[in-house]
BAGUVEX-504024 format. One record per residue (C-alpha): residue number from 1; x, y, z; residue in one letter. Coordinates in Angstrom, 2 decimals, always signed. Layout:
<nodes>
+-----+---------+---------+---------+------+
| seq |       u |       v |       w | type |
+-----+---------+---------+---------+------+
| NUM |       X |       Y |       Z |    a |
...
+-----+---------+---------+---------+------+
</nodes>
This chain:
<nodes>
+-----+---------+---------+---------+------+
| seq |       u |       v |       w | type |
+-----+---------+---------+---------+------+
|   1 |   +7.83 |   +4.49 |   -5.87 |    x |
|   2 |   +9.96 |   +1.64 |   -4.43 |    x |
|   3 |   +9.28 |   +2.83 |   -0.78 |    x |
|   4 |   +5.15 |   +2.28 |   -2.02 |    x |
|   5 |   +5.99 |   -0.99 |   -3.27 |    x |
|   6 |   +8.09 |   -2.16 |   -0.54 |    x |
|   7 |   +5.46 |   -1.20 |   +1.88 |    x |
|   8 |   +3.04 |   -3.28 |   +0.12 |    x |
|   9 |   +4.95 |   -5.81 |   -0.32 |    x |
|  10 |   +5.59 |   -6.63 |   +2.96 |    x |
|  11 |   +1.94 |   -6.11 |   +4.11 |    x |
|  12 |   +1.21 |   -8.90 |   +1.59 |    x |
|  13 |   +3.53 |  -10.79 |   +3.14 |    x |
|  14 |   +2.00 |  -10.93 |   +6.39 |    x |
|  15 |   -1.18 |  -12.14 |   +4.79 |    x |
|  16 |   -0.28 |  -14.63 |   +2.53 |    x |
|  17 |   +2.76 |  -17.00 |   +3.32 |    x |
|  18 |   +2.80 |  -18.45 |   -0.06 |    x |
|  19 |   +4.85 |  -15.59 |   -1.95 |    x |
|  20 |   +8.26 |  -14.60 |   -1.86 |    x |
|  21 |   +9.08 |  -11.42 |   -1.65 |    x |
|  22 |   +9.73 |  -10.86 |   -4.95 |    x |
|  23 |   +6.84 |  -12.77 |   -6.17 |    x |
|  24 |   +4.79 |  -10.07 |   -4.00 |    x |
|  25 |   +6.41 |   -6.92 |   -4.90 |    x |
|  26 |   +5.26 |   -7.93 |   -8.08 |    x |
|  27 |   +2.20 |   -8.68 |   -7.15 |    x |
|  28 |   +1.75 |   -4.92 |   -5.54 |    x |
|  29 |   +3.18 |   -3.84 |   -9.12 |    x |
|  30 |   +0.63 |   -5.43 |  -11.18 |    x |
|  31 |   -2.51 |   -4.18 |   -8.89 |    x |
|  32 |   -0.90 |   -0.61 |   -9.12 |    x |
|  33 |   -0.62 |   -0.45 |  -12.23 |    x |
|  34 |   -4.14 |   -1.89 |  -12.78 |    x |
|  35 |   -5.46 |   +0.62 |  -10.98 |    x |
|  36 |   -4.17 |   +3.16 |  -12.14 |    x |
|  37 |   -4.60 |   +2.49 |  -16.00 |    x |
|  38 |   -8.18 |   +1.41 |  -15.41 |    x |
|  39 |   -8.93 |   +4.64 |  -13.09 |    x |
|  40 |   -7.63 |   +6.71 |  -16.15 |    x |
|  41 |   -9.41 |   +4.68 |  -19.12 |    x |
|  42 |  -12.78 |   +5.72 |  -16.31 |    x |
|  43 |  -11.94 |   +9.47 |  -17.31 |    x |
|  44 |  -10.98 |  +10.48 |  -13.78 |    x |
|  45 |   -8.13 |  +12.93 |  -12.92 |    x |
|  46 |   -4.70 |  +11.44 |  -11.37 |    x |
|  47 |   -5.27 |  +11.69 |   -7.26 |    x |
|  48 |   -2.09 |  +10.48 |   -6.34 |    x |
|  49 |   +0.47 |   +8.00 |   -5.15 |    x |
|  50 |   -1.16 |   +8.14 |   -1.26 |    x |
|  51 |   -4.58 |   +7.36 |   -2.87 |    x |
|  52 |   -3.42 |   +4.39 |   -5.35 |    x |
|  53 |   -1.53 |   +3.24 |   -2.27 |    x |
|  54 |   -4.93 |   +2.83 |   -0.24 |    x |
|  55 |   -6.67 |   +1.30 |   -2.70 |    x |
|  56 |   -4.45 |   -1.38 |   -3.45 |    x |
|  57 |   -3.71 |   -1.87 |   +0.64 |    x |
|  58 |   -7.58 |   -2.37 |   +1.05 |    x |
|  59 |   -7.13 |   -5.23 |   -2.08 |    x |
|  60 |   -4.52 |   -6.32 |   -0.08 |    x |
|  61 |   -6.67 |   -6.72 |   +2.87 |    x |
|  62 |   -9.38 |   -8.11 |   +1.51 |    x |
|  63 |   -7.80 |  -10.37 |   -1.03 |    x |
|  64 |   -4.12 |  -10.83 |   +0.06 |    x |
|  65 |   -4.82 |  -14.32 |   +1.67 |    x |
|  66 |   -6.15 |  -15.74 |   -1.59 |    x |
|  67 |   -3.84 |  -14.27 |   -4.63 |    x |
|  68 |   -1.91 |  -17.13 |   -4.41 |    x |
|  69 |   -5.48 |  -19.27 |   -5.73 |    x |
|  70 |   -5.17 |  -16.41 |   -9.02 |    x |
|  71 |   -1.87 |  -17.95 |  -10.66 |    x |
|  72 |   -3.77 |  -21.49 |  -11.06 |    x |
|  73 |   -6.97 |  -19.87 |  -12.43 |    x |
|  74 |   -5.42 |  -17.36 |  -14.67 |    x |
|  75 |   -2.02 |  -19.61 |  -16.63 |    x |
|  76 |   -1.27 |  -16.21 |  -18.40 |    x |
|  77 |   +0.02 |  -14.86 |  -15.36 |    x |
|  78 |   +1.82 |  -17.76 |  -14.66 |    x |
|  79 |   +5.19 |  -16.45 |  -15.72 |    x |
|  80 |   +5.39 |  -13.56 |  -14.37 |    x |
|  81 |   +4.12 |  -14.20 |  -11.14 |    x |
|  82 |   +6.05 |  -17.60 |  -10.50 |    x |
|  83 |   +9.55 |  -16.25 |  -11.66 |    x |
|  84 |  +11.26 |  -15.91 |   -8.45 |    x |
|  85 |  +14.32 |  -14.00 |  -10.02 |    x |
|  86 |  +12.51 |  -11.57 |  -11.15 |    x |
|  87 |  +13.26 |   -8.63 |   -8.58 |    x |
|  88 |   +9.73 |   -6.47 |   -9.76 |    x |
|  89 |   +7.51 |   -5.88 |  -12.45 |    x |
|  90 |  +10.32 |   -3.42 |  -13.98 |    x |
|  91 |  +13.92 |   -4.55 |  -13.99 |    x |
+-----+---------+---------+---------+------+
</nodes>
């Protein structure tokens, strides 16, 4: 898993300059994870680690420039996302 999340990380990286790195590994983190629980709670079967990782690359894509915007508009993510000693999601 950490060579999915690394890979992601860094993409986000190169599109948004606002994040560490640990503050976007856990970034990558929290959209996998969203995915996959709310791909599950949709009924459908598990497709993989290579398909999650699209998905959340084409989030990244689209959105990646403009997570940083999400902490102020959501305070409930605050913490996790602005802890920058926080190595993931899952220490």
């Amino acid at each position: 898993m950490n060579e999915y999340f690394d890979r992601l990380a860094e993409r986000l990286l190169e599109k948004n300059k606002h994040f560490s790195y640990n503050q976007a590994r856990t970034w990558v983190e929290l959209l996998w994870e969203d995915f996959e629980a709310t791909y599950a709670k949709a009924g459908y079967n598990y497709k993989g680690k290579d398909v999650t990782e699209r998905i959340v690359s084409e989030w990244i894509e689209r959105h990646g420039e403009s997570l940083h915007e999400f902490v102020a508009q959501n305070p409930k993510y605050k913490h996790i996302l602005n802890n920058d000693k926080n190595d993931s999601l899952h220490h």
